[in-house]
N, C-alpha and C positions, 0 to 999 in steps of 0.2 A: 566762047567765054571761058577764061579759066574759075573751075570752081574753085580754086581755092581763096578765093577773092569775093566769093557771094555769101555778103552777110545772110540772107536768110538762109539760105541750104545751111551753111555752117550751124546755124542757128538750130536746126530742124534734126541736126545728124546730134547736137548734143544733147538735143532732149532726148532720143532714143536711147545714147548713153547713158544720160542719167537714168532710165527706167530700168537698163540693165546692171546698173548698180544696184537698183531696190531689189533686183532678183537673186542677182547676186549674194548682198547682205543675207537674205533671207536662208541661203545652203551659206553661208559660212563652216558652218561648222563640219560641214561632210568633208571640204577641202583640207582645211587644217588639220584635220583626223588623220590625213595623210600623213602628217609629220612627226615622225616618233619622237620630239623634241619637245614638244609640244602637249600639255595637259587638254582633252575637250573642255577642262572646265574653267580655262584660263580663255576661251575661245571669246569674247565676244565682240560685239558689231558698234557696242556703246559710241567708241572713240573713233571709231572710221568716220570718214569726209571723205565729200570727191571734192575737188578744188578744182572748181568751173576754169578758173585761167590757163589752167596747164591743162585739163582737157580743153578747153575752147583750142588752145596750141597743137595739141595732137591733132587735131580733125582739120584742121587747117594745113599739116604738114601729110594726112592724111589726103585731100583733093589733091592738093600740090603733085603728091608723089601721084596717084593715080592719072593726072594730067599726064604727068611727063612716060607712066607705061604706056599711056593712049598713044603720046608721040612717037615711042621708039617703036611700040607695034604696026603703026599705020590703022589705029584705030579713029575714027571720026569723031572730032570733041561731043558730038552728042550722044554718043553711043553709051549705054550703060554696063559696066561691067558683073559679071556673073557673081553668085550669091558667096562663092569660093573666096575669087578676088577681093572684093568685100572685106568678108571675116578675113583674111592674111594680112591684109593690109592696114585695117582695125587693129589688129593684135600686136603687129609691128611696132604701129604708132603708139599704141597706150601703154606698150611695155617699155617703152624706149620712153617716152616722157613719165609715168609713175604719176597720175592724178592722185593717186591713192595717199592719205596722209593720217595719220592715228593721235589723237590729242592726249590719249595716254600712254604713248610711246612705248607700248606694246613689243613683245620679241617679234614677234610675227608678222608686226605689219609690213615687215619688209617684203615676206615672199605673196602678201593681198595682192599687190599690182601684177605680178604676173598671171597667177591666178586670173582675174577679174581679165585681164588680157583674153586670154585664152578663153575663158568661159563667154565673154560677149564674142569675142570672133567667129565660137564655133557657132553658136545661136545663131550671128549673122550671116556664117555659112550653110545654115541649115543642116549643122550637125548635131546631134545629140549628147551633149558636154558630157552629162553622166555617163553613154554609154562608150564615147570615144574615150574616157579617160580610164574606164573600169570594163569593161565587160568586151569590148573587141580588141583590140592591137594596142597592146598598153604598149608595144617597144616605138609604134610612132608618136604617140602621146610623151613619154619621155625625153626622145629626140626634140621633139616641139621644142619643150621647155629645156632640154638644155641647150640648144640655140637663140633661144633667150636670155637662159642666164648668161650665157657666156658671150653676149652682146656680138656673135658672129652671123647674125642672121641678117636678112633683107628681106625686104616683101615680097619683092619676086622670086626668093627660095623658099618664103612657104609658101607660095601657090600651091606646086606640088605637093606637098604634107596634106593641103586641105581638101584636095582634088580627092587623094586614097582616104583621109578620115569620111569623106562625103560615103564616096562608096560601102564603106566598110560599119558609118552608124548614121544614117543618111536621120534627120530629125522629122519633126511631124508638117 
């Protein structure tokens, strides 16, 4: 069966999304602290939305692609892929669609979607956001996201990235 065609899975993979937006929302502010651009007290989560259509699109272009790596690897349609695969290819999707949308049109809320990208992949990878972002290899953490920003990534090149962030801040 292709999943990217099952309404319920679809359905089940964006309520998880949504939850990791509530997580998300809730460290706003650690992320954007990042940004020397950027006041903490200009930070907040007021105006952020996720916009269920354009995530419902991501996760659906998310099976899709997951299908078609099953096919070129000689993977079996029911076989499930590893916690890595997962978060790469989550992050792909969400960064490449931007569910993320701010009602008070905010400086910042451009760089929330990759953020939130990245933050739920690594969760889904079983990595440790916090600690992959700060505390071990900040120079793959970097690369991550500037292969996002710079729209030259593929899911099947951060495999890789998620395989060593695994190793290196493996989560709980």
């Amino acid at each position: 069966m292709n999943l990217g065609t099952d309404p319920a899975r679809i359905a089940r993979r964006c309520e998880v999304l949504e939850r990791a937006f509530g997580h998300f929302t809730r460290q706003l502010e650690n992320y954007v602290a990042c940004y020397y651009q950027f006041q903490t007290t200009q930070v907040t989560c007021n105006g952020l939305r996720l916009s269920k259509t354009v995530l419902m699109e991501a996760v659906v272009h998310y099976f899709r692609d997951m299908d078609r790596y099953k096919a070129l690897h000689g993977f079996p349609d029911e076989a499930r892929a590893n916690s890595r695969k997962v978060g790469a290819f989550t992050t792909y999707w969400l960064a490449t669609k931007r569910p993320i949308y701010d009602t008070h049109d905010e400086p910042y809320a451009a760089i929330v979607n990759e953020d939130f990208a990245i933050f739920t992949g690594l969760t889904l990878a079983e990595i440790d956001p916090h600690q992959a972002r700060v505390a071990q290899d900040e120079r793959i953490y970097r690369q991550l996201k500037s292969l996002l920003s710079s729209h030259t990534a593929s899911p099947d090149a951060l495999v890789p990235l998620f395989e060593t962030l695994h190793g290196l801040a493996p989560g709980k």
